[in-house]
C-alpha positions as CSV (number, residue, x, y, z in Angstrom):
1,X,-14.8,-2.1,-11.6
2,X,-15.1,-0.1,-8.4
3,X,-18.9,1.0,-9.1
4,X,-19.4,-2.5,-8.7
5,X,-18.0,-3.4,-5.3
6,X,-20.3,-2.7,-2.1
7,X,-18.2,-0.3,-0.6
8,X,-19.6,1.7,2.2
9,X,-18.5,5.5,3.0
10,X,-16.7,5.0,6.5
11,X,-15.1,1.7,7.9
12,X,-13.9,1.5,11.9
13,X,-12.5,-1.7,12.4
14,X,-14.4,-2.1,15.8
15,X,-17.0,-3.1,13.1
16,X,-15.8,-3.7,9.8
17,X,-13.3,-6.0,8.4
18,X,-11.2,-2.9,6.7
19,X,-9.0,-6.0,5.1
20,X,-12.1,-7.8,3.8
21,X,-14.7,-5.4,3.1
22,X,-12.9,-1.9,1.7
23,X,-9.1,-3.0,0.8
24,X,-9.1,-6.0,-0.8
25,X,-12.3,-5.5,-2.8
26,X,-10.7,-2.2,-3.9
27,X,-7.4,-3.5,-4.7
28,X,-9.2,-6.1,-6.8
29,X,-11.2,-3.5,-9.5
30,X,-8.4,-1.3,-9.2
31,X,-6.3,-0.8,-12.3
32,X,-4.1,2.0,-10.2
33,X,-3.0,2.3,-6.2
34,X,-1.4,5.5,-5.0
35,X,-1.1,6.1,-1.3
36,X,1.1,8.3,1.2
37,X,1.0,7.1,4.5
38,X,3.2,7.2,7.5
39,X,5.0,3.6,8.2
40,X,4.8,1.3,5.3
41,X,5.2,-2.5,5.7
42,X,5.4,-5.0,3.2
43,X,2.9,-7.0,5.4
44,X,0.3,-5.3,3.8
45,X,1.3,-6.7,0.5
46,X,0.8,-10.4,1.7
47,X,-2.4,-10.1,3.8
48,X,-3.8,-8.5,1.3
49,X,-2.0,-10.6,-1.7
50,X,-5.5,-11.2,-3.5
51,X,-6.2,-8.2,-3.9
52,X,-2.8,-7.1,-5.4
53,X,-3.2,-10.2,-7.5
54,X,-6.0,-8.7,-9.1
55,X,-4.8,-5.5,-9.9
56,X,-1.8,-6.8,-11.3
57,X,-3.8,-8.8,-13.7
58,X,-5.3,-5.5,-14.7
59,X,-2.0,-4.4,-15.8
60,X,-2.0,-2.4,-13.0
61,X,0.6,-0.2,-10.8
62,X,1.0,1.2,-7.2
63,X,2.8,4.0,-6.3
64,X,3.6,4.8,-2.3
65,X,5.1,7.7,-0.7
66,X,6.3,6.5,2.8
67,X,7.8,8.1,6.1
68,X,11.4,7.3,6.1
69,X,11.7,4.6,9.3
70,X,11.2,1.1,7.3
71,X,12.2,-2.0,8.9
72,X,15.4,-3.3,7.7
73,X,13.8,-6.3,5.6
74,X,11.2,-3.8,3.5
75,X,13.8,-1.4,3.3
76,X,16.4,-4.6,1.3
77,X,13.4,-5.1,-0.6
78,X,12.9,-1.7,-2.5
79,X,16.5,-1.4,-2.3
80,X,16.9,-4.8,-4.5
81,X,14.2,-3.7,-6.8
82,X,15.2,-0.4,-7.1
83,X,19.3,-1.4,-7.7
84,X,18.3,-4.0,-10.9
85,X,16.2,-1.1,-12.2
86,X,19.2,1.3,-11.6
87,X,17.5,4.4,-10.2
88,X,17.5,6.0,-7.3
89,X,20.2,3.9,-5.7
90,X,21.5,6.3,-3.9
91,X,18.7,7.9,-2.6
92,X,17.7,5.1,-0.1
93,X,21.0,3.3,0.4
94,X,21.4,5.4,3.1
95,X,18.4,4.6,4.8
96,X,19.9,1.3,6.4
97,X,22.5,-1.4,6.1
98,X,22.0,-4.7,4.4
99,X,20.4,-7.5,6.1
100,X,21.7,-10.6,7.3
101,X,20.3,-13.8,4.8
102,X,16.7,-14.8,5.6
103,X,16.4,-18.2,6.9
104,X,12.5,-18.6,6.2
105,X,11.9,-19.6,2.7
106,X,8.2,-17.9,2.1
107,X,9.5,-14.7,3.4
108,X,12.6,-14.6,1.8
109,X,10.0,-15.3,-1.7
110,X,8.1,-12.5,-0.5
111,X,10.6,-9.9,-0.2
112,X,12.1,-11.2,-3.4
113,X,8.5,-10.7,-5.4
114,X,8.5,-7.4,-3.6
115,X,11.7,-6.3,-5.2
116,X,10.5,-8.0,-8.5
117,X,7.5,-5.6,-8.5
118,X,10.1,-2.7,-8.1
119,X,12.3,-4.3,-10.6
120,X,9.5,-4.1,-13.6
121,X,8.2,-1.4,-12.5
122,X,4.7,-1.9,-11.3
123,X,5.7,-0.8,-8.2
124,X,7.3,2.4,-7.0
125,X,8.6,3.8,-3.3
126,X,9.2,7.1,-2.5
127,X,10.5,7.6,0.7
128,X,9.3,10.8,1.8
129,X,12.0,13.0,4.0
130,X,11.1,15.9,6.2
131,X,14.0,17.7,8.5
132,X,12.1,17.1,11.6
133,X,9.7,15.2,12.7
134,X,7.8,12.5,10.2
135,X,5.7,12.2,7.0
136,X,1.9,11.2,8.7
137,X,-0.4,11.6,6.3
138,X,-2.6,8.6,5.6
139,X,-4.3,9.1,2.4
140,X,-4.9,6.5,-0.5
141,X,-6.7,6.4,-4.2
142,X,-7.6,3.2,-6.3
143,X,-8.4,4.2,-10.2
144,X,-10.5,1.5,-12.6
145,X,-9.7,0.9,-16.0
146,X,-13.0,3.2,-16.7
147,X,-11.7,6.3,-15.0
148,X,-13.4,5.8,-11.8
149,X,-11.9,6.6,-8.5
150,X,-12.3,6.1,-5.0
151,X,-10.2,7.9,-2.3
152,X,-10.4,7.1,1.3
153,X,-8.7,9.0,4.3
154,X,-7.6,7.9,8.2
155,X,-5.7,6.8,10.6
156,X,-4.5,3.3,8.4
157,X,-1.2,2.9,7.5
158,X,0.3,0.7,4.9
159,X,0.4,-2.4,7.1
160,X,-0.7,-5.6,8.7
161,X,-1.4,-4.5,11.5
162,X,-3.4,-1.4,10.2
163,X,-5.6,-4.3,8.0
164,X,-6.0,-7.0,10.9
165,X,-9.2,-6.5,12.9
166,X,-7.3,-7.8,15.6
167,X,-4.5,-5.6,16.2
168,X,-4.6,-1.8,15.8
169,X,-8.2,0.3,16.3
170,X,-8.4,1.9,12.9
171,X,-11.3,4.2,10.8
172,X,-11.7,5.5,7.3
173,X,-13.3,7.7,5.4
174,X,-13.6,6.4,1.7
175,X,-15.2,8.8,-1.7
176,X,-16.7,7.5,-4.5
177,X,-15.9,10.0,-7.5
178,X,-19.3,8.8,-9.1
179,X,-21.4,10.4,-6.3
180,X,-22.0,14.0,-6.8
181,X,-22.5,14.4,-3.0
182,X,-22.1,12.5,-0.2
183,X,-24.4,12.3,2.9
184,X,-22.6,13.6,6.0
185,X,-19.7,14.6,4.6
C-alpha cells in the first residue's frame, strides 16, 4: 500500500536515489501506473523490473502517453504487442520501420515481454502527436488497491537514464492524496 512506503515530497537526484527511493517503492504498492512524459524508453521497464513485478502481481496495469520519437527497438515492441492484440495497428506503423533481428538474447526477451505486456493488456502506449513541436509533459500517478494515490511532477522522463543517479540531473515533486495539505507546496 502506498501509505505505507516512506516516500518523501520532493526527490533531486543530486541527493536521492529517484530509482530506489520514490519509483520502485511506488511501483511496488501500486495496483495502477499512468504517466505522460516526453521520450519513453523501455529501459525504464528493466531498471526498475522489481517494481513492475510487483504491480503486476497486484493485478495491476500501466498506461503511458509518450512523445512520438521512440527508438526503433521500443517502437517494434509496442508495435508487436499491439499487432497480436489487433488494435491500433495502423496508428504507429507509421512511426518507423522494422528492425533488423536482435542478436543479444536478454534484450531480445525484454522487448518480447514488453510486447507480451501489450499483448494481454496490462500495458498500453499512446503515442501522443502534436503538429509541431513535441509532447513534454512529465507527469505520473500510482493508484493502491485501497484507492490511494500519489502523483508526482518534473523534469523525469520514462527512462533509464532519467532513473540512474548517474546519468541525467533530475527533480520531482510527488502528492500524497491522503494529506489534506502539504507543507511548501
Amino acid at each position: 500500500m502506498l501509505r505505507k512506503q516512506n516516500l518523501k515530497l520532493a526527490y533531486n537526484s543530486d541527493e536521492d536515489d529517484i530509482l530506489r527511493d520514490f519509483y520502485i517503492p511506488a511501483l511496488s504498492a501500486a495496483a495502477n501506473y499512468w504517466r505522460l512524459t516526453a521520450y519513453f524508453s523501455a529501459s525504464s521497464f528493466f531498471v526498475a523490473s522489481a517494481g513492475f513485478t510487483k504491480l503486476l502481481q497486484n493485478d495491476g496495469h500501466v498506461r503511458l502517453i509518450v512523445g512520438t520519437e521512440l527508438a526503433d527497438v521500443d517502437y517494434q515492441a509496442i508495435h508487436d504487442g499491439y499487432k497480436a492484440r489487433e488494435t491500433i495497428e495502423g496508428l504507429i506503423i507509421n512511426f518507423g520501420d522494422q528492425i533488423s533481428e536482435i542478436s543479444n538474447d536478454l534484450f531480445h526477451k525484454r522487448m518480447d515481454a514488453l510486447s507480451k505486456l501489450i499483448e494481454s493488456g496490462r500495458l498500453e502506449i499512446k503515442i501522443a502527436y502534436r503538429k509541431a513541436g513535441i509532447f513534454h509533459d512529465k507527469i505520473g500517478i500510482f493508484w493502491d488497491q485501497n484507492g490511494d494515490a500519489v502523483s508526482f511532477i518534473g523534469s523525469t522522463n520514462e527512462s533509464s537514464a532519467a532513473y540512474s543517479k548517474t546519468r541525467n540531473s533530475e527533480s520531482i515533486d510527488a502528492f500524497k492524496s491522503w494529506e489534506d495539505v502539504q507543507s511548501g507546496y
